[in-house]
DSSP file (Angstrom, degrees, kcal/mol; ACC not computed):
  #  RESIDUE AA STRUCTURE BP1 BP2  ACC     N-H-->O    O-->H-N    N-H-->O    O-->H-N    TCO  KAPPA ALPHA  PHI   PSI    X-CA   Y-CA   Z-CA
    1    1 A X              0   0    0      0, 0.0     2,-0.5     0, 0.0     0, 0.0   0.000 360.0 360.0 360.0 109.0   43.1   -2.4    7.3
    2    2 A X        -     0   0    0      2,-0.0     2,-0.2     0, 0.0     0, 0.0  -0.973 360.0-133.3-134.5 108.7   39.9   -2.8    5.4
    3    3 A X        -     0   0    0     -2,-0.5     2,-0.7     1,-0.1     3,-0.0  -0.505  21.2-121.5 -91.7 125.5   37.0   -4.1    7.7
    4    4 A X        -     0   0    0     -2,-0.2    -1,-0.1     1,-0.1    -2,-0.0  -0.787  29.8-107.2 -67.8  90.8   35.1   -6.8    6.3
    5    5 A X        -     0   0    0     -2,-0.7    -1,-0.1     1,-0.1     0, 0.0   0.190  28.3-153.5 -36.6 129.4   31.3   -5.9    5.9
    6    6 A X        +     0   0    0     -3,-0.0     2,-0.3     2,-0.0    -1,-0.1   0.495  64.6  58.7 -93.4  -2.2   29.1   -8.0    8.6
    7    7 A X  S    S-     0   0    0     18,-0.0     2,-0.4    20,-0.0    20,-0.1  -0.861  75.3-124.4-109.2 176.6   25.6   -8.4    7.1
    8    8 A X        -     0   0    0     -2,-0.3     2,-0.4    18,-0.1    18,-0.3  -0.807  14.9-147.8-127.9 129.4   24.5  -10.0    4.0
    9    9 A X        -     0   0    0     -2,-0.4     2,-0.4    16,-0.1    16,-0.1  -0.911  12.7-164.4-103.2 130.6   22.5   -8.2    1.6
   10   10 A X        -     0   0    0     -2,-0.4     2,-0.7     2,-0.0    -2,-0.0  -0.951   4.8-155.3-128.3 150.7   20.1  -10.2   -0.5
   11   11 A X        -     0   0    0     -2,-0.4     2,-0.4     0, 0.0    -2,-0.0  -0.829   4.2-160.2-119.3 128.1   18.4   -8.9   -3.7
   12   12 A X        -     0   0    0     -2,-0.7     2,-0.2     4,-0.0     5,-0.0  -0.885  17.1-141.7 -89.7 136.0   15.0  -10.4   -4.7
   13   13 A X    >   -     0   0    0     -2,-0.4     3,-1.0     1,-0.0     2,-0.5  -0.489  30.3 -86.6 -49.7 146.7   14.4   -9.8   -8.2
   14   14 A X  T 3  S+     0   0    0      1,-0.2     3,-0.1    -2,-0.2    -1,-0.0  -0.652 116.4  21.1 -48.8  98.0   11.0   -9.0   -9.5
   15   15 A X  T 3  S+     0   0    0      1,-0.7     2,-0.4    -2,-0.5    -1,-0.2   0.361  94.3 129.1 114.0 -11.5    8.9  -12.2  -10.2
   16   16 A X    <   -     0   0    0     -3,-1.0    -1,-0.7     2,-0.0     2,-0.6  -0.685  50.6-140.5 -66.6 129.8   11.2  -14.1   -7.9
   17   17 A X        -     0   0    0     -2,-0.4     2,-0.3    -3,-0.1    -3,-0.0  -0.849  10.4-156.3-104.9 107.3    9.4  -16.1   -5.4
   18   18 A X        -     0   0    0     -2,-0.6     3,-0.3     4,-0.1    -6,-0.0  -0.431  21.1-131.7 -80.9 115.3   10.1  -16.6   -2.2
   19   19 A X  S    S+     0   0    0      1,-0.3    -1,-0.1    -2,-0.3    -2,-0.0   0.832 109.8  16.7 -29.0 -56.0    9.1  -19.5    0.1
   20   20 A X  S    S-     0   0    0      2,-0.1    -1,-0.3    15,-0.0     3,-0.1   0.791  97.2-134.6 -92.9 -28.7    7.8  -17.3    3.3
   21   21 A X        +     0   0    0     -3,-0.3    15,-0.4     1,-0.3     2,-0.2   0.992  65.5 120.9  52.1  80.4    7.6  -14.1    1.1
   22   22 A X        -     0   0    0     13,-0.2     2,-0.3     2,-0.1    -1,-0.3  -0.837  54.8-147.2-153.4 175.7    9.2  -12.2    3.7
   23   23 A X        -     0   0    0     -2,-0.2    11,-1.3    -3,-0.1     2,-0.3  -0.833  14.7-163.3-152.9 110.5   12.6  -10.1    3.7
   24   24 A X  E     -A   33   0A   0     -2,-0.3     2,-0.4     9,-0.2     9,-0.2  -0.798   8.0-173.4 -88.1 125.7   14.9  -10.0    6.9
   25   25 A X  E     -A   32   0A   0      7,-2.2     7,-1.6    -2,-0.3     2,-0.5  -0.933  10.7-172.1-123.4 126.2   17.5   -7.5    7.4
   26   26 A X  E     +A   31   0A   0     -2,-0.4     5,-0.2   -18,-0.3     2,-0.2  -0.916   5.7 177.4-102.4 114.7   19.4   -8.2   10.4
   27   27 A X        -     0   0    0      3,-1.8    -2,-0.0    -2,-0.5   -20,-0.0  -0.585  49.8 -86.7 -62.4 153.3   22.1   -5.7   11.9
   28   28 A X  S    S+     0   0    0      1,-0.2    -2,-0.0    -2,-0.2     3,-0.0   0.896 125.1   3.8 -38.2 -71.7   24.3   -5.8   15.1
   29   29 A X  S    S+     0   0    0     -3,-0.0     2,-0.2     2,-0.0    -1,-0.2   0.619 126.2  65.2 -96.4 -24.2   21.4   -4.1   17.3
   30   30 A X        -     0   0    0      2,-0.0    -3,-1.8     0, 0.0     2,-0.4  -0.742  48.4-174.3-123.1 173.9   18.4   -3.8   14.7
   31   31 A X  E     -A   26   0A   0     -2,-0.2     2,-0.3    -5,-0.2    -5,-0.2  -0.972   6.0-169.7-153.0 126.3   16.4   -6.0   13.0
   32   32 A X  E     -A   25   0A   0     -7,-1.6    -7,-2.2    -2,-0.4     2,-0.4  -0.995   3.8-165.7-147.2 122.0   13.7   -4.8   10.4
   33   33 A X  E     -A   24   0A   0     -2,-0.3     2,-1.2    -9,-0.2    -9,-0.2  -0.925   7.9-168.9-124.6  93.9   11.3   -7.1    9.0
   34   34 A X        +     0   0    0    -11,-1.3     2,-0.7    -2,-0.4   -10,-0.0  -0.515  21.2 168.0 -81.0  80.0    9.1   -6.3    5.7
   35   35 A X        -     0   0    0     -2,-1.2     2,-0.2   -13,-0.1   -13,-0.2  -0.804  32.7-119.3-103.0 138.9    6.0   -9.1    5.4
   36   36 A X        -     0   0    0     -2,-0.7     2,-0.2   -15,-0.4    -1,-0.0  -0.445  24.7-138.3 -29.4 106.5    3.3   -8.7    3.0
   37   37 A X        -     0   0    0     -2,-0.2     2,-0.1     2,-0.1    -1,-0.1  -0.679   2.5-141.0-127.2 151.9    0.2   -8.5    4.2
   38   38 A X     >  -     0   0    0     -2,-0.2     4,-1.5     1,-0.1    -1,-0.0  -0.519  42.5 -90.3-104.9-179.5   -2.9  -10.0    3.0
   39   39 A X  H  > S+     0   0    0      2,-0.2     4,-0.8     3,-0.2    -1,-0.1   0.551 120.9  52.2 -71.2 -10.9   -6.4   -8.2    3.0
   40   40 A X  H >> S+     0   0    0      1,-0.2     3,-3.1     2,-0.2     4,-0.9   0.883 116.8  52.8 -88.3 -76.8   -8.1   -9.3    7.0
   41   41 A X  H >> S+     0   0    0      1,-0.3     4,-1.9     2,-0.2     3,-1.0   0.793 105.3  45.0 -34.0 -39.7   -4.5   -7.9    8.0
   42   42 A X  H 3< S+     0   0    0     -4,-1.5    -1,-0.3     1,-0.3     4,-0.3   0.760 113.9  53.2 -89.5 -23.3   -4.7   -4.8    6.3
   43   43 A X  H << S+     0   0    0     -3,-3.1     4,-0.4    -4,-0.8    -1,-0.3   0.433 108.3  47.4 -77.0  -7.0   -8.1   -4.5    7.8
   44   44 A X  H <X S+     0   0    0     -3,-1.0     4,-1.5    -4,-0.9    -2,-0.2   0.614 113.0  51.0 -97.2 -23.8   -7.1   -5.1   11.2
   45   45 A X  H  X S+     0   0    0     -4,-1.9     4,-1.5    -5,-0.4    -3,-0.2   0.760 110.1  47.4 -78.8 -29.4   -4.4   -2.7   10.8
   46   46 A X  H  > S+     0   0    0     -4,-0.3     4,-0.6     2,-0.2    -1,-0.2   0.546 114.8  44.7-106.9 -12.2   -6.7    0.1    9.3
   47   47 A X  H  > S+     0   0    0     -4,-0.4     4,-2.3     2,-0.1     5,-0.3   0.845 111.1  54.8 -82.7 -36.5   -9.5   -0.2   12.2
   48   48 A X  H  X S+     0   0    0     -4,-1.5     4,-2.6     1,-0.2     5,-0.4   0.989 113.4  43.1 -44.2 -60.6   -6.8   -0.3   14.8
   49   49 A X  H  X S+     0   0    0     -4,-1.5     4,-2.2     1,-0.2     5,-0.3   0.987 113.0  49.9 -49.3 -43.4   -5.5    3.1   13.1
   50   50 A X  H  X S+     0   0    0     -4,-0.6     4,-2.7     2,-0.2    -2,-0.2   0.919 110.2  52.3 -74.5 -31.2   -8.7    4.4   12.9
   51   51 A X  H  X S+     0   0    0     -4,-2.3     4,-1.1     2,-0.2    -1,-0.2   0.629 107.2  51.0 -20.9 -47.5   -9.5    3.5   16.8
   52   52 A X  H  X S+     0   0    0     -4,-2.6     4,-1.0    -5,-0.3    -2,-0.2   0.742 109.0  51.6 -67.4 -38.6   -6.7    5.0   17.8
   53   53 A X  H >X S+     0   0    0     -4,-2.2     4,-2.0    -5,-0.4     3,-1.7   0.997 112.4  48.4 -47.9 -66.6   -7.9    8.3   15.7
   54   54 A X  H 3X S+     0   0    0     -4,-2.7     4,-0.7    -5,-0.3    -1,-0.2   0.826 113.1  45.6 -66.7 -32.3  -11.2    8.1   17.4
   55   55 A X  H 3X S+     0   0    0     -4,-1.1     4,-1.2     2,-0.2    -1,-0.3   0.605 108.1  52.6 -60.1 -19.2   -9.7    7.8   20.7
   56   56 A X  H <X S+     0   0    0     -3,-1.7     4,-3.0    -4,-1.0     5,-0.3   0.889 114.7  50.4 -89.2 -76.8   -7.1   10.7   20.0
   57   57 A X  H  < S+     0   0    0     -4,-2.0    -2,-0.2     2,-0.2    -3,-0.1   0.376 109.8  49.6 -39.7 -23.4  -10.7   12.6   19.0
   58   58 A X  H  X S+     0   0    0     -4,-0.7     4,-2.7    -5,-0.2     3,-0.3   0.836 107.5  53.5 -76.9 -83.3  -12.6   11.6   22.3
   59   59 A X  H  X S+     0   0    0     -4,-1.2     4,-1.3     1,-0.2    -2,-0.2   0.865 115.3  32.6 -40.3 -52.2  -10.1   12.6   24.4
   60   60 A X  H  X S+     0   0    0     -4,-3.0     4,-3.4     1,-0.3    -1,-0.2   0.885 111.7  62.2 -87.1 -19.2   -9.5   16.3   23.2
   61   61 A X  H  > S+     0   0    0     -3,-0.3     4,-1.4    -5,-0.3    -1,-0.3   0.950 106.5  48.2 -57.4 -42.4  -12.9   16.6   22.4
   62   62 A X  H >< S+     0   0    0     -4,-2.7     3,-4.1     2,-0.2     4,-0.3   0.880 111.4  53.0 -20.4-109.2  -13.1   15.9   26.3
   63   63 A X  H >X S+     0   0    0     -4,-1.3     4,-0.8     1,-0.3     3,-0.8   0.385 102.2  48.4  28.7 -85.2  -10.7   18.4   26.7
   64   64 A X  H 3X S+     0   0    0     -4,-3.4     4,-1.7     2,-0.2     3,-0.4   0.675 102.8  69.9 -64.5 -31.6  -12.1   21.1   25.0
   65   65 A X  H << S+     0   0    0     -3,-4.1     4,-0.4    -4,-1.4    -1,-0.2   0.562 115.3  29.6 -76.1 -33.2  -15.6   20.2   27.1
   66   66 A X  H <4 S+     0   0    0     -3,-0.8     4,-0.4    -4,-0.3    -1,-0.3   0.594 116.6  54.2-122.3  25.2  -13.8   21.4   30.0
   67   67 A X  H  < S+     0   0    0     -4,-0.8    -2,-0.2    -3,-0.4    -3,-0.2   0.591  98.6  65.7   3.1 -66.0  -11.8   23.6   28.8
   68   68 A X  S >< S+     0   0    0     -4,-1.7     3,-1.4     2,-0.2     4,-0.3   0.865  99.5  45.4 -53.3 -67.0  -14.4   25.5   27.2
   69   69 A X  G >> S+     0   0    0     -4,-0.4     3,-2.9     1,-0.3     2,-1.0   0.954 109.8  55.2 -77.5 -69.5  -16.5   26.9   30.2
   70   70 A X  G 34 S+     0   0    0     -4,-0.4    -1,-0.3     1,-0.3    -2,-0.2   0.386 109.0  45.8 -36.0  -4.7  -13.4   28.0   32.1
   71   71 A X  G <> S+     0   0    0     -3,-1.4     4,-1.3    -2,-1.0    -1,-0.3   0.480 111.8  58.6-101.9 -27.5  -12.3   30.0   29.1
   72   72 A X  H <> S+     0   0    0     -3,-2.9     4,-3.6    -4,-0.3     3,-0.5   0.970 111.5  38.0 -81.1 -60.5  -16.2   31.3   29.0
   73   73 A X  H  X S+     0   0    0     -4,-0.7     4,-0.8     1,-0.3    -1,-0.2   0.537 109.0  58.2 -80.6   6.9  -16.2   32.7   32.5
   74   74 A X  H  4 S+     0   0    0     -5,-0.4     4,-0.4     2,-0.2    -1,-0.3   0.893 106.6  53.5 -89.9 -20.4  -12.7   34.1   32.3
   75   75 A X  H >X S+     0   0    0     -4,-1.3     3,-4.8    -3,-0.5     4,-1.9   0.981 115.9  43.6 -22.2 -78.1  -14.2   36.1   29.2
   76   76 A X  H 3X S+     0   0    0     -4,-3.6     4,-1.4     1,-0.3    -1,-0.2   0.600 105.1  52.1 -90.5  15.1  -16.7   37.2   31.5
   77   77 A X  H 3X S+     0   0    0     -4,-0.8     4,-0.8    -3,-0.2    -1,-0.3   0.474 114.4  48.0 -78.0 -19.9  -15.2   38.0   34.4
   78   78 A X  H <> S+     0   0    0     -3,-4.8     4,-1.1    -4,-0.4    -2,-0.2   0.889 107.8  56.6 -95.6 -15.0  -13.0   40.1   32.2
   79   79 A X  H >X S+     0   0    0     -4,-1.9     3,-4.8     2,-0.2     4,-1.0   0.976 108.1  55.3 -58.5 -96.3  -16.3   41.7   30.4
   80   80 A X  H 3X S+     0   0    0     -4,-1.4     4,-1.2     1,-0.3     6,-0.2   0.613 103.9  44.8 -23.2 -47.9  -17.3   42.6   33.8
   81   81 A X  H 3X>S+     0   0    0     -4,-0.8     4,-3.1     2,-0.2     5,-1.7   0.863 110.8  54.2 -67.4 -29.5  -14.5   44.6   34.9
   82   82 A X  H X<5S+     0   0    0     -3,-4.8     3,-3.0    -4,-1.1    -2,-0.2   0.959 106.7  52.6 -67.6 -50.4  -14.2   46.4   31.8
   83   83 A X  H 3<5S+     0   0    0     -4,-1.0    -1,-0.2     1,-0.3    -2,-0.2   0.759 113.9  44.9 -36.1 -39.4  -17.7   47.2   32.3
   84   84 A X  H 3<5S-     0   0    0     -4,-1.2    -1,-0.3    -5,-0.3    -2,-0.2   0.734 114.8-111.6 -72.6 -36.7  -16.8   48.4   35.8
   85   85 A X  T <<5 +     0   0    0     -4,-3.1     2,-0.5    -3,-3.0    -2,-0.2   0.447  57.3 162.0 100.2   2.3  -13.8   50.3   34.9
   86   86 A X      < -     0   0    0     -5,-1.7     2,-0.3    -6,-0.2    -1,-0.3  -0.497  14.0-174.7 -64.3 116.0  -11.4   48.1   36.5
   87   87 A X        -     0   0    0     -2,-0.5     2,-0.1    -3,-0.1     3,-0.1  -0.816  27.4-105.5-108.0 143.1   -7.9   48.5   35.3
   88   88 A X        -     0   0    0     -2,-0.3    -1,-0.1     1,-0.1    -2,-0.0  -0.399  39.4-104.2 -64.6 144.2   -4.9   46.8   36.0
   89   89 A X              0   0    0      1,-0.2    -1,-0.1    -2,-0.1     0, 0.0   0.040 360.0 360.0 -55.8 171.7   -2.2   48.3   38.3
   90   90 A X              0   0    0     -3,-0.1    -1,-0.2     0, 0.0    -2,-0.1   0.651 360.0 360.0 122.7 360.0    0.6   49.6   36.3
């Protein structure tokens, strides 16, 4: 009982041209679509990435801005005790 393949593979040759110059492969549930992109695409694509970077970078820089001074005074709040001679039980 030998199950009959359900999608079609097609092979573009090199130097073959293609109307839409696009390549569909379609599967039951997925569908993956390679188009070409000319250069204002490929520049919208690469400030979007780099937006997202800077945003990524904003944020933790946040972050770290409050972050920072609660890490400063638990430093010196532990400075202090030692200074004091406070030890933990134990």
């Amino acid at each position: 009982m030998t199950k009959e393949p359900e999608g079609r593979v097609e092979i573009i040759m090199p130097g073959e041209e293609r109307s839409a110059m696009r390549v569909w492969v379609a599967t039951n549930s997925h569908e993956i679509k390679v188009v070409k992109l000319g250069p204002l695409q490929s520049l919208a694509i690469g400030i979007v990435i780099l937006l997202i970077l800077w945003l990524g970078f904003l944020f933790l820089s946040g972050v770290f801005l409050i972050v920072a001074p609660i890490a400063l005074v638990a430093a010196a709040v532990a400075y202090v005790a030692g200074r004091l001679g406070v030890r933990r039980p134990g």
